[in-house]
PALOLUM-722295 format. One line per 2 residues: number of its first residue (from 1); for each residue y, z, x of C-alpha. Coordinates in pm, 1 decimal, always signed. Layout:
NUM) Y/Z/X | ...
//
This chain:
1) +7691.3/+10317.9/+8168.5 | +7494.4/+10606.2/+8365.1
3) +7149.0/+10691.6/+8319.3 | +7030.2/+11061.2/+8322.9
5) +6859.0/+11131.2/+8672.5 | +6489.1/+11138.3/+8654.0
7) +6368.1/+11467.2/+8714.3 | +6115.9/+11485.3/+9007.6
9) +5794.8/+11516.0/+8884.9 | +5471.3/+11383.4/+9004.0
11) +5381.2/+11088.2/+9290.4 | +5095.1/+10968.9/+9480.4
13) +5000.4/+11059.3/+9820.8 | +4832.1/+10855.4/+10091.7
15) +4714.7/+11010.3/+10377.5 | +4746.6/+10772.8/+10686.9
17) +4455.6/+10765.2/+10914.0 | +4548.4/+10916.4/+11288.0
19) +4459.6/+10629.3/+11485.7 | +4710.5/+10376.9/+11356.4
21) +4985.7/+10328.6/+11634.3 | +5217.4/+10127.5/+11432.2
23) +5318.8/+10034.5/+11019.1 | +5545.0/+9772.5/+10870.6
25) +5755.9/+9759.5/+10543.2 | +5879.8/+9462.6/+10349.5
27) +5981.5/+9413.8/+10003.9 | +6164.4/+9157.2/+9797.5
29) +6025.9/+8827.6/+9963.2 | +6036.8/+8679.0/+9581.7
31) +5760.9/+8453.4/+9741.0 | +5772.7/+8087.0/+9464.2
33) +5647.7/+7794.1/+9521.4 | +5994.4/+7676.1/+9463.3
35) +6103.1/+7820.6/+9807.0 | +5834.8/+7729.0/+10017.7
37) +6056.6/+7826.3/+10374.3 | +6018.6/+8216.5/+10326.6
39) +5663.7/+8156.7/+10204.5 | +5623.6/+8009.7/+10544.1
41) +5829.1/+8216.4/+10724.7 | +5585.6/+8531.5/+10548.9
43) +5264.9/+8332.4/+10616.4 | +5368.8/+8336.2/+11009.0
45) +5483.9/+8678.8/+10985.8 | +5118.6/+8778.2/+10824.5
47) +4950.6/+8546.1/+11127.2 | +5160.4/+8733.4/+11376.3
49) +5150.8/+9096.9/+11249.0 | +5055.1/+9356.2/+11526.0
51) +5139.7/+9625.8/+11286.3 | +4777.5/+9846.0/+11213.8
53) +4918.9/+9846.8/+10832.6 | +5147.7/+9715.6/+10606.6
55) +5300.8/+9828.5/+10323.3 | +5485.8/+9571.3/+10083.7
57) +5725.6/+9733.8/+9822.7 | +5808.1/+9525.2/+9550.5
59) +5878.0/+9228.4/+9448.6 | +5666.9/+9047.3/+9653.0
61) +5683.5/+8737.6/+9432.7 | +5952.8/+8636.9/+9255.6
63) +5778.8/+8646.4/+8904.6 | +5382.5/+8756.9/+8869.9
65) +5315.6/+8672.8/+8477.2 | +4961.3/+8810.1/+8484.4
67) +4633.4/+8895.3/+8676.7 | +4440.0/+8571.1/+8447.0
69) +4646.2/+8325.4/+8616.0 | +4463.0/+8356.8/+8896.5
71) +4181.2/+8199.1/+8641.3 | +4364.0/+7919.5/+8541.8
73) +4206.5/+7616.3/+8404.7 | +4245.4/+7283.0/+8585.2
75) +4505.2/+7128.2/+8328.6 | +4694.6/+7494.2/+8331.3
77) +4735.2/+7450.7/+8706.0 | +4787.8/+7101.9/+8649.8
79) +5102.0/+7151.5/+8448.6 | +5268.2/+7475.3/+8634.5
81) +5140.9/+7441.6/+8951.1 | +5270.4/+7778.3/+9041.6
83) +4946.2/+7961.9/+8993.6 | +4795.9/+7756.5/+9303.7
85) +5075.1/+7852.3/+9467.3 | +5056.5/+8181.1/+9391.1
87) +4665.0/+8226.0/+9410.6 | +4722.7/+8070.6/+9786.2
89) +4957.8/+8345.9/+9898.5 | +4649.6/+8604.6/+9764.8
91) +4405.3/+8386.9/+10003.3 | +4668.5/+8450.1/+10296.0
93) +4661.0/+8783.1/+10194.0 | +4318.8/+8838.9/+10187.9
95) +4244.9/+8697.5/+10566.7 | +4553.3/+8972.3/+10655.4
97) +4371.8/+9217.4/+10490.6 | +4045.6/+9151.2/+10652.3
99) +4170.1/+9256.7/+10998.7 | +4474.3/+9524.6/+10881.7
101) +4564.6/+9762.8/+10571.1 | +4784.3/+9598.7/+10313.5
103) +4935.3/+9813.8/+10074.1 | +5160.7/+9631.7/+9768.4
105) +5390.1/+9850.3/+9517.3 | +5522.2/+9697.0/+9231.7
107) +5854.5/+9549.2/+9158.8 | +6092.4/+9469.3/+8923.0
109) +5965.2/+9123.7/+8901.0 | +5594.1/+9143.9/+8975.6
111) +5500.1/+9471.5/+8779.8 | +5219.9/+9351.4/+8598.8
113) +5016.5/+9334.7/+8930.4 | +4652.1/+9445.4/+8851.4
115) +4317.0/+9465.3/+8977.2 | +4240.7/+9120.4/+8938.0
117) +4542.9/+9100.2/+9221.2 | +4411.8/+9374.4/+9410.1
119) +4089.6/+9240.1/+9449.2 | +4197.9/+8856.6/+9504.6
121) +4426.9/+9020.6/+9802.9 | +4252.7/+9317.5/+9952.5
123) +4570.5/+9511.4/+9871.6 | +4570.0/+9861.9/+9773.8
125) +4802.2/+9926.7/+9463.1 | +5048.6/+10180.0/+9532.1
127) +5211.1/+10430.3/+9247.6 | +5607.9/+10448.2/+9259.0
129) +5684.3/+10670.9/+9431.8 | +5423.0/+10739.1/+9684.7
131) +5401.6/+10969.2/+9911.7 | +5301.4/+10841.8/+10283.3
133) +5201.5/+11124.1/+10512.3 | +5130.1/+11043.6/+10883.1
135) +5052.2/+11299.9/+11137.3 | +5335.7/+11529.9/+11097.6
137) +5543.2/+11263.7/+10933.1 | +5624.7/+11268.1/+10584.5
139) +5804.1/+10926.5/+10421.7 | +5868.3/+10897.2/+10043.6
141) +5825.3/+10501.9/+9957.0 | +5961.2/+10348.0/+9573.0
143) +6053.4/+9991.5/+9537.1 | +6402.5/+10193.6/+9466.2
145) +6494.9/+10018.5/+9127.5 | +6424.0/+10342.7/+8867.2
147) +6641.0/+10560.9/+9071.8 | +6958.8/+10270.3/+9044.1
149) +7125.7/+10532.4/+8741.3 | +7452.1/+10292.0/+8758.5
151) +7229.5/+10008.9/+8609.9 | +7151.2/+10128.5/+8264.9
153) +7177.1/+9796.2/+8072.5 | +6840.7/+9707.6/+8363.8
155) +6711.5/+10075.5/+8311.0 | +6715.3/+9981.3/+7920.7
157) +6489.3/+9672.3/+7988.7 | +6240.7/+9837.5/+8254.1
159) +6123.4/+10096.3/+8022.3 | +6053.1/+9860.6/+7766.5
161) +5886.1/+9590.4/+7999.3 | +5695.8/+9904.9/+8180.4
163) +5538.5/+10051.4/+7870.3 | +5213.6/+9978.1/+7760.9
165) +5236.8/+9796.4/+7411.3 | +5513.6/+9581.4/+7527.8
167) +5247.7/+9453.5/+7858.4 | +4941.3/+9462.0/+7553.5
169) +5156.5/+9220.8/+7367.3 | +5289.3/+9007.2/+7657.0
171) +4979.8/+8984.3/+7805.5 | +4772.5/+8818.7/+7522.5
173) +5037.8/+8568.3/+7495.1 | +4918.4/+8213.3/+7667.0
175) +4944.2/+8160.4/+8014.0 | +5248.1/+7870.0/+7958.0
177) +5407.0/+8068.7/+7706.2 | +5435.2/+8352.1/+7954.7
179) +5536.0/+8136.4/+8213.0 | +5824.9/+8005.1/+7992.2
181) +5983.1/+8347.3/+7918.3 | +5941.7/+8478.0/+8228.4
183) +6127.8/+8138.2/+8342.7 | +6398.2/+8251.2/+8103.0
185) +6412.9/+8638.4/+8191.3 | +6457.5/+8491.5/+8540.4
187) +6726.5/+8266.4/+8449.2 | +6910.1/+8563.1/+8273.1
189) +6873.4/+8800.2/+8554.8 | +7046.4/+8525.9/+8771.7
191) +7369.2/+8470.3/+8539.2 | +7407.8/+8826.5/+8490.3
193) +7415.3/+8865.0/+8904.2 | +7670.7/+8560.7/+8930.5
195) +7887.2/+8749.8/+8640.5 | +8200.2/+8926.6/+8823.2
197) +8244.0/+9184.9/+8602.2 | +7879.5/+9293.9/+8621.7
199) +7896.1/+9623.6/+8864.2 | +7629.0/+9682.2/+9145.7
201) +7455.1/+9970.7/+9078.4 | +7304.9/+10139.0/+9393.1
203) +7003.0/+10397.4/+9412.8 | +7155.9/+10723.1/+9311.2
205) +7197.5/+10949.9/+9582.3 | +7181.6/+11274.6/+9411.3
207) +6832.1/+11127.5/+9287.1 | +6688.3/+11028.9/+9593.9
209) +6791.4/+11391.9/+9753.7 | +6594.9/+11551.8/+9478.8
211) +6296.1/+11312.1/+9534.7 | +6313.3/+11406.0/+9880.2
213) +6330.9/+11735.8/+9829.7 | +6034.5/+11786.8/+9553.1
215) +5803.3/+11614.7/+9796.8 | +5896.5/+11751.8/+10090.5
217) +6000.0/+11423.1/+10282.0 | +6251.6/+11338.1/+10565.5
219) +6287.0/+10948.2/+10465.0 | +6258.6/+10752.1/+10147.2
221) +6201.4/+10341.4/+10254.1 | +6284.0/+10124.7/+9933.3
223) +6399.7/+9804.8/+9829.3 | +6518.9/+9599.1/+9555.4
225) +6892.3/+9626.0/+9597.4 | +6920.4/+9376.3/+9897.3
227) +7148.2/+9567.1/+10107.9 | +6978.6/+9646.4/+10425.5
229) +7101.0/+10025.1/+10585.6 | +7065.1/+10341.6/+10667.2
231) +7210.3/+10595.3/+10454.5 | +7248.5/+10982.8/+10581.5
233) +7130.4/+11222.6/+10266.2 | +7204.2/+11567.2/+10477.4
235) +6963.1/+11825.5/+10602.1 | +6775.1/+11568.1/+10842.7
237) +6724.7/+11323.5/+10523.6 | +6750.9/+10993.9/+10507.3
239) +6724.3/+10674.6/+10285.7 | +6600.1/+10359.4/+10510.7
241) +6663.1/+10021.4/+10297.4 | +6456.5/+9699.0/+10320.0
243) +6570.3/+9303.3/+10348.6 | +6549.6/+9110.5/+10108.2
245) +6394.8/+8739.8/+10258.6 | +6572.5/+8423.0/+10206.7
247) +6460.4/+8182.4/+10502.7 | +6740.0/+7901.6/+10413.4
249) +7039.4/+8151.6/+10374.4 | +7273.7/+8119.7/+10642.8
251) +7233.1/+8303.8/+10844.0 | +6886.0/+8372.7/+10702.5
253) +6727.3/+8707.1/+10597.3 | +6373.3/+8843.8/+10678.2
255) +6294.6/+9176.9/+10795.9 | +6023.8/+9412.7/+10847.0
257) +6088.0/+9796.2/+10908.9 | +5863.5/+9938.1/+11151.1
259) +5728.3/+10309.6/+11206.9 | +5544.8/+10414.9/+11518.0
261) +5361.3/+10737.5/+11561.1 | +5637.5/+10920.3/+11755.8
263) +5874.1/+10867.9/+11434.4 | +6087.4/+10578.8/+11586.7
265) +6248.8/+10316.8/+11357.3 | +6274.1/+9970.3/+11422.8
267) +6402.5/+9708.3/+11243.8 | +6200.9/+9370.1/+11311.3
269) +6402.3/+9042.5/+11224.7 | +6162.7/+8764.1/+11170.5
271) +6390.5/+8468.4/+11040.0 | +6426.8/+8164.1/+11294.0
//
């Protein structure tokens, strides 16, 4: 099944300020308490970060059930303790912040990021797409996984989990009832990987041209798809693709994508 392409329409800007030298991008860490390597691994990478900003595209943790967990009552934490594992990452994020620009888009699995988030972090919320403009540099970042037209069964799902009644309703739910379907989304979204006949639906090239093309931009930076490349568009345009960051797969995956103010491309592995 094929999706219609999304016509280009509107995105948000950010202007970059001149004096930054350098500017790192991540997504799909999938950060849960459950794998606390990469959370390490990220934590040292946040520590070590030379990088005057860093953008984070998606899927930054693996599920993100609502801003009011962050609030959590002792005997909520008590019985998932998740959400002190999750409100310790914001803490980590908030001493990066302090020194460095952090910029976090949202995912497929963390999409009901708020303010509550932003402010816990010191991240700035980014629309998808935005539009990153840096000197005479112009970069088009999405977390990439509206623009995957092959996936329509997922497509199906994300408008419905992306509108607002369907977040209204989730959202008053309690805290452990959220956490339990999100649990089972997560454990649906993991058979439906494993199943062979399942197709892997890529970003849509056609759709990313046009992107590039409405908003004027060389290079669109995404992730969600896992598949780490460069892919030529034509006419000087490119698609740049993240890592995704597993610190026990062997061999194991973490990557930052760096931009310097000359327009060079480097891809930084941080896995041990």
């Amino acid at each position: 099944m094929r999706s219609d392409p999304e016509a280009p329409t509107r995105w948000g800007e950010l202007n970059a300020p001149a004096p930054w030298r350098t500017i790192d991008f991540i997504s799909d860490l999938h950060l849960q308490a459950g794998d606390p390597a990469t959370a390490q691994a990220f934590r040292r990478y946040l520590q070590d970060c030379q990088a005057d900003a860093l953008f984070i595209l998606g899927d930054l943790f693996e599920v993100w059930i609502g801003d009011d967990l962050l609030d959590a009552s002792p005997a909520e934490r008590t019985a998932e303790p998740e959400y002190d594992f999750l409100a310790g990452i914001c803490t980590d994020l908030r001493a990066f912040s302090a020194r460095q620009a952090l910029y976090v888009m949202h995912g497929n699995r963390d999409f009901l990021l708020g303010v509550r988030f932003a402010a816990a972090s010191g991240a700035t919320l980014l629309d998808d797409p935005t539009l990153l403009r840096w000197g005479e540099q112009r970069v088009l970042l999405s977390h990439g996984d509206a623009w995957c037209l092959g996936d329509g069964d997922y497509l199906e799902f994300r408008a419905q989990v992306r509108s607002p009644g369907w977040q209204a309703a989730f959202l008053q739910r309690p805290l452990a009832e959220r956490a339990s379907l999100a649990r089972g989304l997560r454990a649906a979204s993991e058979a439906r990987k494993q199943d062979p006949a399942q197709d892997w639906a890529d970003v849509d090239a056609a759709t990313a041209t046009a992107w590039l093309q409405a908003s004027d931009a060389a290079t669109l930076v995404h992730g969600h798809t896992h598949r780490p490349g460069r892919h030529e568009l034509g006419d000087g345009r490119q698609r740049l693709v993240l890592s995704d960051w597993e610190a026990e797969a062997r061999p194991a995956r973490a990557e930052a994508l760096r931009l310097d103010a000359s327009g060079r491309w480097q891809r930084i592995g941080l896995a041990d």
